[in-house]
N, C-alpha and C positions, 0 to 999 in steps of 0.2 A: 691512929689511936681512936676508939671507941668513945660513944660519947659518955658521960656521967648517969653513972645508973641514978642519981637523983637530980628530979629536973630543976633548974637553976635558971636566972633569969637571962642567960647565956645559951642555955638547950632552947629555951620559948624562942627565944631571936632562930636559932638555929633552925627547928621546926617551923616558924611561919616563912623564914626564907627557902627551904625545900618546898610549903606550897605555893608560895608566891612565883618560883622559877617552874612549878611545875605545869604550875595554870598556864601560866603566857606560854609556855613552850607545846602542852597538851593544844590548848586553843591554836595554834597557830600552825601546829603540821597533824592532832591527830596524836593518839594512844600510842600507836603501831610504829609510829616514825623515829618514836624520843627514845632513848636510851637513860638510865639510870646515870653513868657515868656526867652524862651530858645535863641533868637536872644538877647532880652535887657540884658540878663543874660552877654552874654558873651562881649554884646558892651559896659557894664558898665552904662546902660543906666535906666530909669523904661518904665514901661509898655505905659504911657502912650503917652509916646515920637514918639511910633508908628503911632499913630491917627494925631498927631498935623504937624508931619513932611510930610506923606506919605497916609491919611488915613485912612487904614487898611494894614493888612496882603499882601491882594492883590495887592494896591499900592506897598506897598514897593517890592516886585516882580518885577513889571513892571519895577520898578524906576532899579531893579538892572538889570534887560534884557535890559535895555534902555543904561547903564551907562555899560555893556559887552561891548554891540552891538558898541558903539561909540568908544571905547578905543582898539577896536581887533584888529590886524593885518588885518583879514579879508578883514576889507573893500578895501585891496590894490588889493587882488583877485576880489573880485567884479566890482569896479571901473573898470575892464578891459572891462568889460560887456556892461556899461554904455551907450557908444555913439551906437548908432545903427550904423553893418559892412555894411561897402561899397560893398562889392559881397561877393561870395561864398569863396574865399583863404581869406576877412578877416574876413569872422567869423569861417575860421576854424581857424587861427591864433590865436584868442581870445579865442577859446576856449581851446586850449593846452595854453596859458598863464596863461589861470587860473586854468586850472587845477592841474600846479606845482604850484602857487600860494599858492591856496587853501589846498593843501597838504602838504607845509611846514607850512603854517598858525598853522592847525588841530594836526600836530606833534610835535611842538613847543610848544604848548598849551597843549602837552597831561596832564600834571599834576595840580595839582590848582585848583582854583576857576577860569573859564575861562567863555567868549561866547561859544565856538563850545559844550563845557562839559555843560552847561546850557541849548543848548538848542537840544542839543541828552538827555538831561535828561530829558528834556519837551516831546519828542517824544515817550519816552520809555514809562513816566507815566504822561496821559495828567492832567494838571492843569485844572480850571476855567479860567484861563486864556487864553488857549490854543487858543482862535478866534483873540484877540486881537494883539498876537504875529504873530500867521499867516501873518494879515491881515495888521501889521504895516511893520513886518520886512522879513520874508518868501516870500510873494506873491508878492512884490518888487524886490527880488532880482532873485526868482524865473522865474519872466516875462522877466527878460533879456538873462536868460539863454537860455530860452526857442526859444527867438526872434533868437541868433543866432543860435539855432539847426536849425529851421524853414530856414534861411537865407541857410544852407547847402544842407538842403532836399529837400527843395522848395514844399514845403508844413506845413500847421499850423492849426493841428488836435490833437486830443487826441492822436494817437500814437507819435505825437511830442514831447509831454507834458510828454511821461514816456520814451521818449529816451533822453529828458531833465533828467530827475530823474536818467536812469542810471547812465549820466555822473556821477552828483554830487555822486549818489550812491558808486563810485569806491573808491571815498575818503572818504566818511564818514563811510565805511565800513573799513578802515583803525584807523579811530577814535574811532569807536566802538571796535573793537578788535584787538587794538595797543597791549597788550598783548602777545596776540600770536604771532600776527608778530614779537612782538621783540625777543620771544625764538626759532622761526622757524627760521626767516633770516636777519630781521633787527641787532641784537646786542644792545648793552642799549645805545649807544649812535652812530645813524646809522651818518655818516657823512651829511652834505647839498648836497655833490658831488652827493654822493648813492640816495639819496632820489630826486632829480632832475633825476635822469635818472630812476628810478621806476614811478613819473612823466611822465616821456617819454613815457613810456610802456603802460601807462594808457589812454593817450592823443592817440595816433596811436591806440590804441584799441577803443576807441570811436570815432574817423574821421575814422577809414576802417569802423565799424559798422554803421556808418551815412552817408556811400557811399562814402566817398574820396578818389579817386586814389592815386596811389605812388605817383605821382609826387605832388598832392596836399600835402599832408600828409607829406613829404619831405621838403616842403617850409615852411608848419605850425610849422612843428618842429624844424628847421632851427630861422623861425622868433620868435618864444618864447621867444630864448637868444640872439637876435641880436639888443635888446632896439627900436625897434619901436612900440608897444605896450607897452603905461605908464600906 
């Protein structure tokens, strides 16, 4: 039986348990792997509850990258990004803010059904969706990144654009193979203290790499934990 063409506090339950079965089940094999059947299976839902709420498969995807992306920590890293820096000390500032930001964000998150896990799983094995995600949520946050590399370098080229990517690279390369880290040097449950100053190491590795002197790189690091970057 279809659901209630008017929604009811019975359809709400019904729709957030189709995205809550579809997140953990996308997260954990992948777009391509899950089957519709096998989402309403486990949301207690029928088949058809898909169409009516989300209208396909692919809908309900988006709806769940939509419904990650809004609820993540993340955006507290990102948000740092936002305003375009006043000179060159404050986009190196912003960018060691976010870069511990982003990094406890991704470590926090290592388990679950998450954003970071959703959309390293979209990078891994791209969806049909993969333009849409880009184009909503990536190339957004991406341009800020980038704006304050450019602000550092004083130039805003394609080598820009992939000394943007390494930053982010250091940490999602963390994300990706949290694993190992944790049997190498992290421990299973590394403290906030540790990881803030791994943080640190990563942040001074990307401002020397984008030309910041000691002293710059010294005040960026200083200003990370001194709350003038919200």
């Amino acid at each position: 039986m279809p659901p209630p063409t008017q929604p009811t506090a019975t359809s709400s339950d019904t729709e957030t348990s189709l995205l809550d079965s579809a997140e953990a089940l996308f997260c954990e094999r992948g777009y391509g792997a899950v089957g519709i059947r096998e989402i309403t299976e486990r949301a207690g839902a029928n088949i058809a509850s898909i169409k009516y709420y989300f209208g396909s498969k692919r809908g309900l995807y988006l709806s769940v990258i939509r419904r990650a992306m809004q609820r993540s920590e993340g955006h507290s890293a990102w948000r740092v990004l936002e305003d375009p820096p006043a000179d060159r000390a404050d986009a190196a500032r912003s960018i060691a803010v976010f870069v511990e930001r982003f990094l406890l964000h991704v470590v926090r998150e290592k388990q679950g059904a998450c954003a970071p896990s959703l959309i390293c799983r979209e990078a891994a094995e791209p969806s049909d969706a993969i333009d849409e995600i880009v184009d909503s949520y990536i190339r957004p946050h991406m341009s800020c990144l980038v704006r304050a590399v450019a602000m550092v370098t004083g130039s805003d080229d394609e080598r820009t654009r992939m000394l943007a990517m390494s930053v982010l690279g250091q940490v999602l390369f963390y994300k990706s193979f949290y694993a190992f880290h944790e049997r190498l040097w992290l421990g299973s449950e590394p403290s906030e203290e540790r990881l803030r100053t791994i943080a640190e190491g990563m942040a001074e590795f990307s401002l020397r790499g984008l030309g910041c002197d000691d002293v710059m790189i010294e005040s960026a690091l200083r200003g990370r934990t001194s709350g003038d970057t919200q």
